[in-house]
C-alpha positions as CSV (number, residue, x, y, z in Angstrom):
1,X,-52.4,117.5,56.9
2,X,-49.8,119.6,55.2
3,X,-46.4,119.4,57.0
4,X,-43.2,121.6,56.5
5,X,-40.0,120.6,58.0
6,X,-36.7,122.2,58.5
7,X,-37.3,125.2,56.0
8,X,-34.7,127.2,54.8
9,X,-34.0,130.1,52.5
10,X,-32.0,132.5,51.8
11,X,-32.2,135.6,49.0
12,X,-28.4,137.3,48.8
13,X,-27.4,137.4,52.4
14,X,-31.0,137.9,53.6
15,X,-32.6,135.0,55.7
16,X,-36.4,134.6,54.4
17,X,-37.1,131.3,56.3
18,X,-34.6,130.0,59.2
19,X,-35.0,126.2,59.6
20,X,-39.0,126.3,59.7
21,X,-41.0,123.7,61.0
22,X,-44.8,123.5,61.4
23,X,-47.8,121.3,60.4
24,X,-51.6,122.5,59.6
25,X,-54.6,120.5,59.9
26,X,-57.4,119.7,57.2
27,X,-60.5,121.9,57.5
28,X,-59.2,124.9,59.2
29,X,-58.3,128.1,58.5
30,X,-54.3,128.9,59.0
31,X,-53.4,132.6,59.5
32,X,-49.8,133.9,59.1
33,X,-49.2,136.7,60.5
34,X,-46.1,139.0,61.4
35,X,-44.1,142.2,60.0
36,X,-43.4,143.3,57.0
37,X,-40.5,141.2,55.0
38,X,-40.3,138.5,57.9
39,X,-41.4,135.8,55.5
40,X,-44.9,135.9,55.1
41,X,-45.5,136.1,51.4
42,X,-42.0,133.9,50.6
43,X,-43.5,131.1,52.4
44,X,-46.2,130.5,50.4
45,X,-44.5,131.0,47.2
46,X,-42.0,128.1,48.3
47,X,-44.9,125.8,49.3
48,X,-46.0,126.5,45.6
49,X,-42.5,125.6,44.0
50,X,-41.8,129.9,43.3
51,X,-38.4,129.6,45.6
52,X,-35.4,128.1,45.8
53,X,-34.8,126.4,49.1
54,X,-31.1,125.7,50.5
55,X,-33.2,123.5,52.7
56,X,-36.7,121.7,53.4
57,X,-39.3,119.1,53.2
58,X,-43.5,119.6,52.4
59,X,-45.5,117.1,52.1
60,X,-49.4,117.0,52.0
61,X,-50.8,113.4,53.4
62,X,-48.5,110.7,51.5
63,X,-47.4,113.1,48.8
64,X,-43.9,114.9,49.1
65,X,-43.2,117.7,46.9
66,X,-40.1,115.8,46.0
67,X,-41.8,112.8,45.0
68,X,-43.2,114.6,42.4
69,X,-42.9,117.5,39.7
70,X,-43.6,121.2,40.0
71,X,-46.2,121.0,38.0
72,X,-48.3,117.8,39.7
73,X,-48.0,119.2,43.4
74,X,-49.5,122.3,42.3
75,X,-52.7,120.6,41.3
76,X,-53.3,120.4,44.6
77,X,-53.2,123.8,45.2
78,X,-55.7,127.0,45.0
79,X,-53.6,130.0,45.1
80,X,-54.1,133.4,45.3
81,X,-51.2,135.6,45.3
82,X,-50.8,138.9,46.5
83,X,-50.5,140.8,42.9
84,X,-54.0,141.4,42.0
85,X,-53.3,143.2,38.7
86,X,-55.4,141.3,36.0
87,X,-54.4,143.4,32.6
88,X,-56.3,140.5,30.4
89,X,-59.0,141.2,28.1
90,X,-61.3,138.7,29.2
91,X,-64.6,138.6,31.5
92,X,-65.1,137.5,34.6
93,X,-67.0,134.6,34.1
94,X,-63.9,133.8,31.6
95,X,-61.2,134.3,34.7
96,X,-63.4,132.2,37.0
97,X,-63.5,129.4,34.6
98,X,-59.4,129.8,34.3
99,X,-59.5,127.9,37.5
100,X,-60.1,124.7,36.0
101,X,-57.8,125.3,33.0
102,X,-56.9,121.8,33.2
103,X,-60.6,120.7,32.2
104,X,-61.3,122.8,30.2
105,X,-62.1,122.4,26.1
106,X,-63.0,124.2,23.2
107,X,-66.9,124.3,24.4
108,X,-67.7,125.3,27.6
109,X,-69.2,122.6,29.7
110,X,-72.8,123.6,30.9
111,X,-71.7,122.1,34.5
112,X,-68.4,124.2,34.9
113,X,-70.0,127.2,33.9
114,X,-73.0,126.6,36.1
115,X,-70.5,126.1,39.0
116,X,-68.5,129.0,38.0
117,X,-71.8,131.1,38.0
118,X,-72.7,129.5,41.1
119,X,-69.3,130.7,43.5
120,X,-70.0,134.1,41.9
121,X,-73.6,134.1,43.0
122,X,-72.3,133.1,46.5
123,X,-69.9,136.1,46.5
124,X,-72.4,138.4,45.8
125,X,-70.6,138.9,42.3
126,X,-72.9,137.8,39.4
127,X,-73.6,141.4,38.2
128,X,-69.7,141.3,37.4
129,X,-69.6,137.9,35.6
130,X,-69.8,139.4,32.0
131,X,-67.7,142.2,32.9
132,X,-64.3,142.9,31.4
133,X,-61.4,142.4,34.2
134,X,-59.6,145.6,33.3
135,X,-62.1,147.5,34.3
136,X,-62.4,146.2,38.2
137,X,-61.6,148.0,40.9
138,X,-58.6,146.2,42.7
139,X,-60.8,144.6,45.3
140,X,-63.0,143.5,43.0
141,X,-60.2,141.7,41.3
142,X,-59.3,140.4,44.5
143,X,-63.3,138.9,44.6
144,X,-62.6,137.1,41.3
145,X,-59.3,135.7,42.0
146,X,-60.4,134.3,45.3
147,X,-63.7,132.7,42.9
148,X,-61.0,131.4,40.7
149,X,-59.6,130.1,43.4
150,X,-62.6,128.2,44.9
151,X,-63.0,126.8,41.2
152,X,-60.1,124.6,41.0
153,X,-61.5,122.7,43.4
154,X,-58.1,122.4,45.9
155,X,-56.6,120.6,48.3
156,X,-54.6,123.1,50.1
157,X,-55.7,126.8,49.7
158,X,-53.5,129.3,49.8
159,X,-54.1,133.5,49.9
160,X,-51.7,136.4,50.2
161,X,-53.3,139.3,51.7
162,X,-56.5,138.6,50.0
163,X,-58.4,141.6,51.8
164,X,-56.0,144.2,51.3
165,X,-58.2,146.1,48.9
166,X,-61.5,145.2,50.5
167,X,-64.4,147.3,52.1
168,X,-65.6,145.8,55.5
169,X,-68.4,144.5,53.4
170,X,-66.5,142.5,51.3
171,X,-63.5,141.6,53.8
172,X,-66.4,140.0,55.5
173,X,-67.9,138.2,53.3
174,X,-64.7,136.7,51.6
175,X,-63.1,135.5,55.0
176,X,-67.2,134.1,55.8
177,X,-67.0,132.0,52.5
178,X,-63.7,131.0,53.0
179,X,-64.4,129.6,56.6
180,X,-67.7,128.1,55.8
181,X,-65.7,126.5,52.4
182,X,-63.0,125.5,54.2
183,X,-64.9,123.3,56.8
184,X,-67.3,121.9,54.0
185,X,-64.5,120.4,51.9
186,X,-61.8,120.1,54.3
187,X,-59.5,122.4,53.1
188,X,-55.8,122.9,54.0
189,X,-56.1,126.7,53.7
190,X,-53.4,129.2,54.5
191,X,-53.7,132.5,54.3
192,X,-51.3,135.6,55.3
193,X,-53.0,138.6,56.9
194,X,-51.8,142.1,58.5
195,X,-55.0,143.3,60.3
196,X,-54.6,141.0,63.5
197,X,-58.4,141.7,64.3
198,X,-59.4,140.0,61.4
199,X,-56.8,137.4,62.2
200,X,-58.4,136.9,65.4
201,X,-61.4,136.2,64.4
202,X,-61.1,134.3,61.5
203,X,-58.5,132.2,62.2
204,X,-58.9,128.8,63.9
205,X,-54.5,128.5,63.9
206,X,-52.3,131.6,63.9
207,X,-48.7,131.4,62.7
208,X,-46.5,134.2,63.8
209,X,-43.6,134.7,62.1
210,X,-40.6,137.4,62.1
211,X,-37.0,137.2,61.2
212,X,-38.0,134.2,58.7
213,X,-38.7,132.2,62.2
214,X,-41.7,131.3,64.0
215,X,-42.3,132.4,67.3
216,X,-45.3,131.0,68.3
217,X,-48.1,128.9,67.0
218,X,-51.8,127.8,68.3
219,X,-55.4,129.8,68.7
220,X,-55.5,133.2,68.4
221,X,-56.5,133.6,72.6
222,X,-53.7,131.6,73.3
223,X,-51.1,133.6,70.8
224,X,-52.1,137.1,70.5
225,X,-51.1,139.7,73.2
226,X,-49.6,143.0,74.5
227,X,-46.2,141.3,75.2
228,X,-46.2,139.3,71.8
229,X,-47.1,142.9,69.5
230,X,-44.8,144.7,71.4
231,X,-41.6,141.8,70.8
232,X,-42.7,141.4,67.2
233,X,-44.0,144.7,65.8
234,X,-42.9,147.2,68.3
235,X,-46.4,148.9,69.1
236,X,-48.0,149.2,72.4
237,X,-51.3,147.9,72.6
238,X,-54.1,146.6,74.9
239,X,-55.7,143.3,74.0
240,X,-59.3,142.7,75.3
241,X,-61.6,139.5,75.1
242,X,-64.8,139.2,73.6
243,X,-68.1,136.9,75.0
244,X,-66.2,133.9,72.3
245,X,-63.2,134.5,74.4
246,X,-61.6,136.2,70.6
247,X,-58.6,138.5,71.3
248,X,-59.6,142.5,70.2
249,X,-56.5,144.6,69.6
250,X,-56.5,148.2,70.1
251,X,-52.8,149.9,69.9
252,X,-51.8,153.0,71.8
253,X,-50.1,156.5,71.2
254,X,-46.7,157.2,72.9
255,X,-47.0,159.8,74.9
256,X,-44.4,161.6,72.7
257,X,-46.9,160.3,69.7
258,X,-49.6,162.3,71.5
259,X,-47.7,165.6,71.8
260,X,-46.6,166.1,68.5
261,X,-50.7,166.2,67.5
């Protein structure tokens, strides 16, 4: 279990996280959701040791983060940030391997690059592995990190909007692998999203946030609803239920909206 308790930072005069308190289990998938600027992306980067907190406690089972340094609590960590840029003249089989930097040598270890090989294969991504990353697409860049990712082996894993620059094709398989992954090894995996379909679906927790506070926690049929987008984003909307009882969000035009067309 990863725990956070009483979390609290502040950027200027700007509230990012407003006494913050919230614990996710071990093999399933955490979604964070909420608007723009309320907190989302600083969250993770103070779980990682990115922020400066005025206030606040993680720990991940007996291990605090202030038990140790920086640089041993993020060995527990597989993070994938939201900037996907990779200006690098390596290949993709190269960035993969970048995930186990820590093991790595001189000679390449037939194992590690048969694993490496292996995640791409999963992903659909072999054909890329002896390409050179600057010539990607962005979501194709956002396919490697993620298989960089998966390569160190983690504890907690942690992604930023990591279908933003996805086809359906690939936002599917990405959050399919990460699920399936996440139950095999028992993950602690985090993950911020906007598109509160995919949310609803692929999360098992939701975590919505907005003013640097959370507002409610728990499964998505329990969370998401008309009342709940229109207090935290401001949209009207209808939510339906599928045959797994999973929340579908469909938002509506304003009448004014529908006369300016």
């Amino acid at each position: 279990m990863l725990t956070v308790k009483h979390l609290n930072i502040q950027l200027d005069q700007l509230t990012l996280a407003d006494d913050m308190n919230f614990a996710v289990q071990q093999g399933q998938v955490n979604v964070i959701i909420g608007p723009n600027g309320t907190g989302k992306s600083t969250l993770l980067k103070a779980l990682f040791g990115d922020m400066v907190l005025q206030s606040g406690e993680f720990q991940f089972r007996d291990t605090s983060a202030r038990s140790v340094s920086v640089a041993t609590w993020r060995q527990l960590f597989g993070y994938m940030p939201q900037d996907i840029r990779l200006d690098i003249g390596l290949k993709v089989i190269e960035v993969v391997l970048l995930g186990r930097l820590d093991a790595l040598s001189l000679r390449i270890d037939d194992l590690m690059l048969q694993e490496a090989m292996q995640i791409l294969d999963q992903l659909g991504l072999t054909h890329l592995a002896d390409r050179d990353v600057r010539t990607l697409s962005g979501g194709q860049c956002q396919m490697i990190l993620f298989a960089q990712a998966l390569m160190r082996c983690p504890d907690i894993l942690m992604l930023d909007e990591p279908v933003s620059a996805l086809d359906l094709h690939y936002q599917h398989v990405l959050l399919e692998h990460l699920a399936q992954q996440t139950l095999k090894h028992n993950y602690v995996t985090l993950m911020v999203l906007h598109d509160l379909n995919l949310a609803a679906q692929y999360a098992d927790h939701l975590i919505v946030l907005s003013q640097g506070k959370i507002v409610v926690q728990g499964a998505p049929a329990d969370v998401i609803s008309a009342a709940l987008i229109d207090d935290v984003y401001g949209v009207k909307a209808e939510v339906s239920y599928d045959s797994q009882n999973i929340p579908f969000v469909r938002t509506l035009r304003t009448p004014a909206e529908l006369s300016q067309r």
